[in-house]
Backbone bond lengths (Angstrom), bond angles and torsions (degrees), N, CA, C in turn:
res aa  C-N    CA-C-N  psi(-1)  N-CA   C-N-CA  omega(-1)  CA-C   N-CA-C  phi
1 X - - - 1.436 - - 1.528 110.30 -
2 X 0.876 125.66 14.63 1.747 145.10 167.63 1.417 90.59 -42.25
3 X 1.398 133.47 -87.05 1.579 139.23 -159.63 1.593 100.12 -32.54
4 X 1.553 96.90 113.58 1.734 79.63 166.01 1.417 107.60 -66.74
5 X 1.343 142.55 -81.88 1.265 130.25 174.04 1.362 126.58 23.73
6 X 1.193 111.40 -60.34 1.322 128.26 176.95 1.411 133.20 -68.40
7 X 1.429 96.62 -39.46 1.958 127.66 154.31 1.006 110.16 -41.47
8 X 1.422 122.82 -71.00 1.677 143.34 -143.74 1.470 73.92 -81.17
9 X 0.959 142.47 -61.46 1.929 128.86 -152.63 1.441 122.56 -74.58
10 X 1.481 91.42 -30.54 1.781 111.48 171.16 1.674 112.54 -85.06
11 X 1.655 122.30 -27.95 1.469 112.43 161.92 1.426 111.61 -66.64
12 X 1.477 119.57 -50.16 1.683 121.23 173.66 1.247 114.41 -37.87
13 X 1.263 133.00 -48.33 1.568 133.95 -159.81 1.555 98.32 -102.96
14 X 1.338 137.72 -15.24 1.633 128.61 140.37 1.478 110.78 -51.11
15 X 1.316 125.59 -62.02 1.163 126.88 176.75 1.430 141.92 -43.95
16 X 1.354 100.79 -30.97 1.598 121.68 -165.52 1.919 80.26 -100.87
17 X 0.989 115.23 -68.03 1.810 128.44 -179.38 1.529 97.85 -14.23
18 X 1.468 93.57 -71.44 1.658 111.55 -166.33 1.864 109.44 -64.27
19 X 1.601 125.13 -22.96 1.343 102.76 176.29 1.371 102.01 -104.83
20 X 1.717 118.21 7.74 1.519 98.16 157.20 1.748 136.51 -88.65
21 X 1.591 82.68 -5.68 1.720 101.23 167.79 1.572 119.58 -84.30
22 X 1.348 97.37 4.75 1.790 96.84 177.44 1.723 110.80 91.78
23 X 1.190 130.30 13.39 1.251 147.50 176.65 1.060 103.46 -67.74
24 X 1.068 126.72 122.41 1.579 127.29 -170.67 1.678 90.60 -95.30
25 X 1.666 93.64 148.72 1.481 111.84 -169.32 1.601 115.63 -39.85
26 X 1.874 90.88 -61.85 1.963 94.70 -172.67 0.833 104.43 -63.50
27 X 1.273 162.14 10.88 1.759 165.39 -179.29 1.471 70.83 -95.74
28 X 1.366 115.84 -125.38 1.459 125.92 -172.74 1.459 129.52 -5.75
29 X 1.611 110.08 -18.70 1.721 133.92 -169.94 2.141 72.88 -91.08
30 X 1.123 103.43 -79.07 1.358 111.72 -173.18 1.829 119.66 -19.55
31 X 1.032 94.33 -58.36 1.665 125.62 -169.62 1.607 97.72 -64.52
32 X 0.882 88.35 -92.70 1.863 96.65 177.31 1.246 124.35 -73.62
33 X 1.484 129.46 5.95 1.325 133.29 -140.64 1.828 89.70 -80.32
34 X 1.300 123.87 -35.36 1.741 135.58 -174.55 1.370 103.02 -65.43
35 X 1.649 131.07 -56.53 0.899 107.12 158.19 1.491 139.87 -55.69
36 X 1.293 157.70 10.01 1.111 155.68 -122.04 1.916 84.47 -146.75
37 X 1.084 117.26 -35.19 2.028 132.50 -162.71 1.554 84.66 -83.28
38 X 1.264 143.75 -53.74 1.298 146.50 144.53 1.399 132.91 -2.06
39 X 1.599 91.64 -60.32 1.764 103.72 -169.44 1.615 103.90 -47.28
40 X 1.132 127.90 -65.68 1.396 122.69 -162.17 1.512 117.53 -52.78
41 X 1.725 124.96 -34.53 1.007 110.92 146.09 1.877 134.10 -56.22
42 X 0.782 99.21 -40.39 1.655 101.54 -175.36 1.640 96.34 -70.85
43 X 1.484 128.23 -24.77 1.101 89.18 -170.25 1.654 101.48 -86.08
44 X 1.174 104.10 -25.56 1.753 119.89 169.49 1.817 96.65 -19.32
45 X 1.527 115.80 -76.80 1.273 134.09 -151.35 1.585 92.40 -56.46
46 X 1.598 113.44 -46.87 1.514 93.72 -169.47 1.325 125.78 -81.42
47 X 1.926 108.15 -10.82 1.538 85.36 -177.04 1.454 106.60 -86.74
48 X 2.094 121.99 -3.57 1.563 92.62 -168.30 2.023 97.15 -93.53
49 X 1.310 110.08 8.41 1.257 117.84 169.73 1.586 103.34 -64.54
50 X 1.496 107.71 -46.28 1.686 99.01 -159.38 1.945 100.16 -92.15
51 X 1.127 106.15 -34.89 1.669 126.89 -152.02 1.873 109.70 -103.00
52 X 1.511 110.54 -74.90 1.252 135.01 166.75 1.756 99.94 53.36
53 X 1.369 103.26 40.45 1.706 104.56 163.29 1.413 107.57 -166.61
54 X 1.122 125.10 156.16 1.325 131.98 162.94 1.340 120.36 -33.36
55 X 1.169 139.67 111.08 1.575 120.12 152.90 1.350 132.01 -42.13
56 X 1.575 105.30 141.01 1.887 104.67 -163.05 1.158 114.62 -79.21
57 X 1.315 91.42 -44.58 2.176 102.23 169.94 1.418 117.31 -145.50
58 X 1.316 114.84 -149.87 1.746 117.34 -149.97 1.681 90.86 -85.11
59 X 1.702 130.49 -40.55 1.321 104.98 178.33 1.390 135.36 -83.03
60 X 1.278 74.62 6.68 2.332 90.04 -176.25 1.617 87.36 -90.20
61 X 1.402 132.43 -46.21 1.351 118.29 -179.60 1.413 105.49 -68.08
62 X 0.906 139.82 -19.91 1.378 133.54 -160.83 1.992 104.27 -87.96
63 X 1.678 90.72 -28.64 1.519 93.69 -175.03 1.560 101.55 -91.93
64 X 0.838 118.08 -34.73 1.670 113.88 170.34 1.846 125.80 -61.43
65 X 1.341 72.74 -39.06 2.356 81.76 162.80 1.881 101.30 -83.31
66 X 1.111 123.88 -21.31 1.362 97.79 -175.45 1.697 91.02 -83.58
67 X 1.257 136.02 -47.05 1.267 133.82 -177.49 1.870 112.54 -41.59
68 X 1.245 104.58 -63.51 1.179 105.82 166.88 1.699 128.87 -37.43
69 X 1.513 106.64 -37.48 1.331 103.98 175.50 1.212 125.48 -88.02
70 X 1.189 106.76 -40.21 1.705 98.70 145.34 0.968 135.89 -60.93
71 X 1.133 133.49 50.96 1.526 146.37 -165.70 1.536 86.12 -142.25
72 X 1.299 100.71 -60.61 1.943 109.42 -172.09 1.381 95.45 132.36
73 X 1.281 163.77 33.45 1.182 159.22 68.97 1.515 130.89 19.70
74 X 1.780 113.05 104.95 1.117 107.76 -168.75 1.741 110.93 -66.09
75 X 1.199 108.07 -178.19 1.977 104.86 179.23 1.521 98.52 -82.71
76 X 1.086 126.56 -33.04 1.502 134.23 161.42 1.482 110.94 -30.86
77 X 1.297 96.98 -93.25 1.406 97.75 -166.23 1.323 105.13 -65.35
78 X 1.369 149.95 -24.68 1.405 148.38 160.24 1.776 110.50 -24.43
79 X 1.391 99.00 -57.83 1.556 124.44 -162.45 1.947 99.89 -72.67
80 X 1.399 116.79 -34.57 1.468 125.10 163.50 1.010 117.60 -60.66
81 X 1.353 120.92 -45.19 1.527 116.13 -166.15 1.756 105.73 -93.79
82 X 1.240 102.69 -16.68 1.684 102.00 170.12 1.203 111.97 -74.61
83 X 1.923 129.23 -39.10 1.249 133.95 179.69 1.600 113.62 -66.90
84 X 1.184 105.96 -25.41 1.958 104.79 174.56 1.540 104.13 -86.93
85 X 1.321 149.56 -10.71 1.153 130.27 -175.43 2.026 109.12 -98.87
């Protein structure tokens, strides 16, 4: 379970799992809440794994945030880790 990729998609579908079973949020905030302080690094690792430069213009950003979200990447942290590079 090293790949973040793989992390980020498998914490999402705990997450989503657990508030469709009636899990109340701060339980789930509780549970996973450590991984979540994480995400912005991991997503860090995958875009300079896939990308590792600035985008040149509006459709190279546009293709690098859709990549990212398919990963499982909130638009949040997407939009952070694009503003630091």
């Amino acid at each position: 379970m090293s790949d973040p990729i793989f992390y980020v998609s498998i914490f999402s579908f705990f997450a989503y799992d657990l508030h469709q079973r009636g899990v109340r949020d701060d339980v789930i905030e509780a549970v996973l809440g450590d991984n979540r302080d994480s995400e912005l690094e991991r997503a860090r690792e995958v875009w300079n794994k896939k990308f590792g430069s600035a985008p040149a213009d509006a459709s190279e950003k546009a293709r690098q945030m859709r990549f990212m979200q398919n990963r499982g990447f909130t638009v949040d942290t997407i939009r952070k880790v694009l503003a630091s590079c």
